[in-house]
N, C-alpha and C positions, 0 to 999 in steps of 0.2 A: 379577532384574528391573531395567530401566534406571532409576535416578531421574533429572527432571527439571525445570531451576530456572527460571521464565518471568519475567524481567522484562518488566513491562504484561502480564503475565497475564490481569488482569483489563480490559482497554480494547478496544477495538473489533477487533482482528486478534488479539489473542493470546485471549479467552475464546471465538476457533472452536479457536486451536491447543491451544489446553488440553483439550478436548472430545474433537478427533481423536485428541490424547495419550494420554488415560484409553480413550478408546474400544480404542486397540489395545494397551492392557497396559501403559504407562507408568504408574511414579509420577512424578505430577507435583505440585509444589509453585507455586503462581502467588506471583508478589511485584512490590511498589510501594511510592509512597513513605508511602503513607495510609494508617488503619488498614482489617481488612481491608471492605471494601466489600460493601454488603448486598448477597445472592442471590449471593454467589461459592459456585460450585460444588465446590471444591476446596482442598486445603488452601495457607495464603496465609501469608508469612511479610512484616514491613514494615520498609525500610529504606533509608534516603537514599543511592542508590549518589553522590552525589558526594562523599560523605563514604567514601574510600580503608578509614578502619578496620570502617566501616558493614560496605562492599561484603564485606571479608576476613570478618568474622564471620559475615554470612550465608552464606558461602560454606563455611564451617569447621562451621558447623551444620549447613546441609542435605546436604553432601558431595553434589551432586550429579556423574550422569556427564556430564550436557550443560545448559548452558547456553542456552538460547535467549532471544535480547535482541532485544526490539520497541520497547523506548522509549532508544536511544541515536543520537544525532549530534555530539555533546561529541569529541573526539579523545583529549583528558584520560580520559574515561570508557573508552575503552576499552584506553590505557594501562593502568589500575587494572586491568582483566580481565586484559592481558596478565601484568601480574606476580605474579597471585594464582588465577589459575584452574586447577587439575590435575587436571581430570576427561579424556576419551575426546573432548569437540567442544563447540567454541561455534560457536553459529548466528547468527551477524549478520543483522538484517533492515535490511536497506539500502533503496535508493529509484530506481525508474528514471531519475531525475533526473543522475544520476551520470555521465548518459552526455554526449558532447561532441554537437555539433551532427556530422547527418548526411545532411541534404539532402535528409527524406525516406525512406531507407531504412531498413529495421526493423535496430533494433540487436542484436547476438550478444554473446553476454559477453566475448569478446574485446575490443571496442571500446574496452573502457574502460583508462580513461589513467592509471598512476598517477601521482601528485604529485610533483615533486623539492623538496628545503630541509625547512625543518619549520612544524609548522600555527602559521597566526599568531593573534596573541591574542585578535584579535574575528574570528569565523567568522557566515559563513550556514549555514540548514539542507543546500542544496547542497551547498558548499562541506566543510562537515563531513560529510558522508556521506560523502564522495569522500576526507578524509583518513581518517575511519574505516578504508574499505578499504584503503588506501593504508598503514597502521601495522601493520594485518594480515598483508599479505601480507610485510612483512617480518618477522614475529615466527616463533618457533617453536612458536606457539600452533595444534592442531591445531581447524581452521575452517573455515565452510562460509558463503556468503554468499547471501542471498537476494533477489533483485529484484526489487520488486513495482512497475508503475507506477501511477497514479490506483485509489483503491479505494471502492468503495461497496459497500450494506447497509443492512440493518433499525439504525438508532440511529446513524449515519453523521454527526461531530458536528459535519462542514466542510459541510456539507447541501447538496453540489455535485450529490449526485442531483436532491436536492429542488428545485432549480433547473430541470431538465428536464420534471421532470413536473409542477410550477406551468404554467409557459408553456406545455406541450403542453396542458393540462386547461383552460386560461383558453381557447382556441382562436385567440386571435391569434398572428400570425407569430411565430417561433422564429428568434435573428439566429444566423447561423452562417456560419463561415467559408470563404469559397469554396475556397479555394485546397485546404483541406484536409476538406472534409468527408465525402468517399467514402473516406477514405484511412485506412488502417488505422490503431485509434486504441489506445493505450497505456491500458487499466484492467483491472478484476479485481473480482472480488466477494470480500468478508473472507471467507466459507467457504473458498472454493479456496486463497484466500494464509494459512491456519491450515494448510490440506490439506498443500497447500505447505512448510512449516513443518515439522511433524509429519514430514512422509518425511525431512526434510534430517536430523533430529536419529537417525535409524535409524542407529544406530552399524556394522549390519553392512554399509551401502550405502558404497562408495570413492567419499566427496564431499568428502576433505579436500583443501583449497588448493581448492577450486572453487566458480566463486559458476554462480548461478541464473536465469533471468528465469521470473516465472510469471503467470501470467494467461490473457485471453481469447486466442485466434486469430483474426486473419482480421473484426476485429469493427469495424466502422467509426462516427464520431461517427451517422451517418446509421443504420445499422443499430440504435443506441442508442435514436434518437428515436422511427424509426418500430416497435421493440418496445412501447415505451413507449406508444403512440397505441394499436397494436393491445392493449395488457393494459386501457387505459381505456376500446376501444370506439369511438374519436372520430379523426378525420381529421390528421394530422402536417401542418402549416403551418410553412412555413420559408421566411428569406428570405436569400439567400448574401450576404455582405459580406466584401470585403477583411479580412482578417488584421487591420493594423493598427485599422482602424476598430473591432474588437470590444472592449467592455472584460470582464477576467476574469468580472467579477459577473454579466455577461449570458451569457456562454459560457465555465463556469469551466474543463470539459476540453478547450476550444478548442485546439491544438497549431498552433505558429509553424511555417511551410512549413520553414523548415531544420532543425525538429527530429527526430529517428527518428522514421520511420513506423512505429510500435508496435513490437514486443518477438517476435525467434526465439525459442519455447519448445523450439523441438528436442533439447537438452540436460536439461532437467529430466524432458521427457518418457523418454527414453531410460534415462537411467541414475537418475533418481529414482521415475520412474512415474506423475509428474503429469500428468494428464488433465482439461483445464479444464470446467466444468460449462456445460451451453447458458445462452444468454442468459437467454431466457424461461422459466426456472428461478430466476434470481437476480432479474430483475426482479419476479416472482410474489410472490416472500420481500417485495422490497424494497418493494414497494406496498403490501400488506397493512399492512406498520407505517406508512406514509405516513399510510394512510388512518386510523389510528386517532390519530397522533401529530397531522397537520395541522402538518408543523414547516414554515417560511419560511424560503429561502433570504435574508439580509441584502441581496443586488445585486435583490430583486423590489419594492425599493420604487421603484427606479428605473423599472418596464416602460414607464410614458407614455413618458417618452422611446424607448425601443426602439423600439414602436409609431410613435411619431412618425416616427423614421430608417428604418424599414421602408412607411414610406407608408399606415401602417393608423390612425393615431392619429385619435383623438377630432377632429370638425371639423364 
């Protein structure tokens, strides 16, 4: 039987990947840096990976064959994996962010550019994904990368959904982006990127040296909204505005015109088997817990304004 080690096991993408894990016969062990957290499912071991001797011990105890790592962007951190990890595959969960500007065209995992010199001392979360992979792909570390872009879900703790369905549910205008709003948009629901996850760490599938993009198809900001109107019932009101003009907290999965038009899954699908779940399945999940949590996106105390720049405001 395959054992397997999940750092963020327990957090919002890794307790689907831990689910799909057990589901298909994995041992799987979940670990963080906390003790272990209530309602974990599975067994949880706790350990501060920035502490190098930390990481080697957990690693020495659970002896796992694969790794799967949802909480790393450090470049440090994944040094330490490089020099301590000898199991059969570590799974890097990276970020579609990684990728350079494209003009609009959906990105391939080719695209991406690795880094020359070495990572400097103060990183961004961008920035450090992209050395992540970048230290990888030179190491003799056998690995597999995976690209998730924008991700939502039931418990989703950047509440960038909850963003969409406030403003569709209030019934005033929805600011969105003209330039890009039909256009195929970069996200993914946590079930399918665990999905995702889960097939990478199948040691019998040839994914070593290859990274991934996985997510929805073909799904556009607009296709978002108006699912969203039809699971609540109520009419999708939107008002297109220049790019610039938007700010993140009013339209957080807003994509800047030169950025890739969402993500080619054709390679996960092929040799992984990934098959991304319909929309109106995820938003189903994802409104049910809305509706009982009532969470507020932090950019909705701003909406008078919105309203205002949309021509609908109070007068």
């Amino acid at each position: 039987m395959t054992r397997a080690l999940v750092i963020g096991g327990a957090g919002f993408i890794g307790t689907a990947a831990c689910k799909e894990l057990m589901r298909r016969g994995v041992e799987t062990i979940a670990a963080g840096r906390t003790e272990r957290p209530y309602g974990t499912f599975t067994s949880y071991v706790a350990f501060d990976r920035t502490d190098e001797a930390q990481l080697k011990r957990a690693l020495e105890t659970t002896e796992p064959d694969v790794v799967l790592d949802l909480a790393c962007w450090e470049p440090s951190e994944v040094e330490a994996v490089i020099r301590n990890f000898k199991g059969e595959r570590y799974v890097f969960v990276s970020a579609g962010i990684v990728y350079p500007d494209l003009d609009g065209r959906p990105a391939r995992e080719d695209d991406f550019v690795p880094l020359d010199g070495d990572p400097p001392a103060e990183i961004d979360y961008q920035q450090g994904k992209r050395w992540c992979e970048t230290l990888l792909m030179g190491s003799a570390l056998q690995w597999t990368v995976v690209r998730p872009p924008a991700v939502f879900g039931p418990a989703d703790r950047t509440l960038r959904i909850a963003a969409y369905i406030q403003r569709v549910a209030d019934g005033g205008p929805l600011l969105v982006p003209e330039e890009t709003y039909e256009r195929q948009l970069g996200l993914a629901w946590n079930k399918d990127i665990g999905y995702a996850c889960a097939l990478a760490c199948d040691v019998r599938k040839d994914a070593r040296g290859k990274a991934y993009n996985a997510g929805f198809e073909g799904v556009s900001l607009r296709d978002l909204v108006e699912g969203i109107a039809r699971a609540l019932g109520v009419e999708a009101r939107v008002h297109q505005v220049p790019f610039k003009e938007l700010s993140e907290d009013s339209c957080p999965y807003a994509s800047a015109p030169e950025r890739p038009g969402g993500y080619v899954i054709d390679r996960a699908r092929t040799e992984l088997g990934f098959e991304p779940s319909a929309l109106e399945d995820a938003l189903a999940e994802t409104l049910a817990w809305y509706r009982v949590a009532r969470p507020s996106h932090p950019g909705y105390a701003n909406r008078a304004a919105e309203l205002e720049l949309s021509g609908a405001g109070a007068g």
